[in-house]
N, C-alpha and C positions, 0 to 999 in steps of 0.2 A: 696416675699413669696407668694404662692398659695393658695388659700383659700380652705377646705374642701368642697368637696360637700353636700349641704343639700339633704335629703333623704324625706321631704316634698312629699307625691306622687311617693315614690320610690315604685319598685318592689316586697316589703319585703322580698329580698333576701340578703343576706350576701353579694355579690358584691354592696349590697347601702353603705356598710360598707368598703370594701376591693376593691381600686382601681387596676385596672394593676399594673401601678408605685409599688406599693407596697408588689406585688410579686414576689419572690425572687427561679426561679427552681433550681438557680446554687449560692449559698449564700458564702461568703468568710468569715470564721472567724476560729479562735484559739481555742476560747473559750466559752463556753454558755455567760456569760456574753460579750464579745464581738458582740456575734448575739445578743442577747437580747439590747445592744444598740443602735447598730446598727438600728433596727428595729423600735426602737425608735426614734433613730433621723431621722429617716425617713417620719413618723406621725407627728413631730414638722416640719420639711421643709415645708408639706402639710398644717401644721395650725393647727392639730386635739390636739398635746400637746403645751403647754405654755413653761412646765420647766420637759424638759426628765431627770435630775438626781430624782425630786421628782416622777416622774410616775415609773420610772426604778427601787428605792426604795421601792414603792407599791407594785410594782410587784413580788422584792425578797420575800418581807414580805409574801405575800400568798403564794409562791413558799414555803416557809421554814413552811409554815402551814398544806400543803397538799398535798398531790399526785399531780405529774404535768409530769406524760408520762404513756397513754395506748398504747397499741397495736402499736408501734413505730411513734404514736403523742402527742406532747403536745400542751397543751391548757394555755397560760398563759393570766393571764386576773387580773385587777384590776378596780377599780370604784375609783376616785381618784380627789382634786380639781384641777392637773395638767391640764387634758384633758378640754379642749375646747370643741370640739365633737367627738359623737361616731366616731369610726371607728377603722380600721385591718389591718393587715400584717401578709404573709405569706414568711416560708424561708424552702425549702429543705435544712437540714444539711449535712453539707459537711460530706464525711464519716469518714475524719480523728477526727473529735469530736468524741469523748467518750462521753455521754451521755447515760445513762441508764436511764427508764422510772423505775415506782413505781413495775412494771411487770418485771423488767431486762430486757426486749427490750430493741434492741437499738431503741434509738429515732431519727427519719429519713424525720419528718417535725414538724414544730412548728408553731402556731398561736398566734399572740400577739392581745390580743383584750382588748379595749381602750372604754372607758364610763366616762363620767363624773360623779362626787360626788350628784348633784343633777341632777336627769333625767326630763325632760319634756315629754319626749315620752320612751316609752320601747321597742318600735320595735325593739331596736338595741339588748337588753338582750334577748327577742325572737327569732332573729335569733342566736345569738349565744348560746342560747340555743340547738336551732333543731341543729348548729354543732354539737355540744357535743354528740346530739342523734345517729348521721348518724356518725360519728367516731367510735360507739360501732359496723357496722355493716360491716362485711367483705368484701360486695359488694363493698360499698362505699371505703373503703381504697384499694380496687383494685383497683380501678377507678383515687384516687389520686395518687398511686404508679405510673399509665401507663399515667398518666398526664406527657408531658417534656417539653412544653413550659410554657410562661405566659399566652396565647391565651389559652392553654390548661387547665390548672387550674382555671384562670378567665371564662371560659364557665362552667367547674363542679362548681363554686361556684355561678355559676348565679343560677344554681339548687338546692341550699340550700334554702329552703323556710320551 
């Protein structure tokens, strides 16, 4: 198993949170809940979850509490005592998912973002905060739209600060 990277003197950018490895230009699934565990057991191989059916469960739970797709992204996120440490993953949906955002977009990339139940530091809720910011803004999801590799989206997320 690989250990998470600590973010101790990180960048306070969202890539302290969101490795390569864990972004996904070309994602393969059936299902939302298929990416959604996918995505998760992804974060567990890394170290970042303990136990992906309880994070994956958190995550429904907020999913079914609120809006979880603008402008063809979603932002799913829990705070949960599954997670070990902060950290993210990113998947462009394949187009054959149906998914409709709270907007009826379709939704055409997702973020899983992962925090533990007790925070020591909140850097990681701050950066995923300013995502949330920079998602509202058209620039920005051009910029991820004309993102197509990993290299490519990992450099725009190194500019999430």
């Amino acid at each position: 198993m690989t250990r998470t990277r600590t973010v101790a003197g990180g960048t306070g950018s969202l890539a302290d949170y969101l490795d390569k490895q864990r972004i996904h230009p070309r994602a393969q699934a059936a299902t939302r809940d298929e990416l959604l565990e996918a995505l998760a057991g992804g974060l567990h191989t890394a170290g970042a979850l303990g136990d992906v059916r309880a994070f994956v469960r958190a995550v429904r739970l907020r999913t079914a509490q609120g809006a979880n797709g603008f402008h063809g992204i979603a932002l799913l996120s829990a705070r949960s005592r599954a997670v070990n440490a902060p950290a993210a993953a990113f998947a462009r949906v394949p187009a054959e998912l149906d998914w409709r955002g709270a907007d009826d977009r379709p939704v055409r990339d997702v973020f899983l973002l992962a925090a533990p139940r007790k925070l020591r530091d909140t850097r990681c809720v701050q950066a995923y905060s300013v995502l949330a910011r920079h998602t509202a803004h058209p620039g920005f999801r051009n910029m991820l739209t004309a993102a197509r590799t990993t290299d490519d989206l990992y450099e725009l997320f190194r500019l999430i600060r």
